[in-house]
N, C-alpha and C positions, 0 to 999 in steps of 0.2 A: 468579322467572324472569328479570325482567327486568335483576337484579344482577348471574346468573351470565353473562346475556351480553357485560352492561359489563367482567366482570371479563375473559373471552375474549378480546374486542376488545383490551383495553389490552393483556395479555399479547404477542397476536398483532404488535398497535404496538412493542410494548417490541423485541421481538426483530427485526423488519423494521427497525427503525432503526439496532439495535444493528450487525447486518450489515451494513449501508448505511455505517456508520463504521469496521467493520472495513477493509472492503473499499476506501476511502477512503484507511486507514494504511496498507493493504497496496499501495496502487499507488504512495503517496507512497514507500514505501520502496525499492520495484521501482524506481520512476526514481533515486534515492540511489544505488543499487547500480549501477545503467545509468552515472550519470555519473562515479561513480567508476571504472569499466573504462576509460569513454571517456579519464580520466587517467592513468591508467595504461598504457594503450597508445599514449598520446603521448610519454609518461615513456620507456618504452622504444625508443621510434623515435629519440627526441631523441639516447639514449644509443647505439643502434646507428649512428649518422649521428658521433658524436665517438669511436665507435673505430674505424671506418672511415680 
């Protein structure tokens, strides 16, 4: 009895964590993507101000 619950727990752990680091790559990436736009729309302004 008292295995199957160690065995639950760790599972229950495994996957709370695993989320925890998904969620983690996924906001690191979200700001990657953010400051690339943010370059991008500089890129562009830079370029509309020199055919101007």
């Amino acid at each position: 009895m008292i295995i199957i619950v160690c065995i639950i727990l760790l599972v229950i752990i495994y996957f709370w964590v695993k989320k925890k680091t998904f969620s983690q790559k996924e906001e690191k990436r979200i700001n990657e993507h953010n400051k690339l736009r943010e370059l991008e729309k500089d890129i562009n302004e830079e370029y509309q101000d020199k055919t101007k």
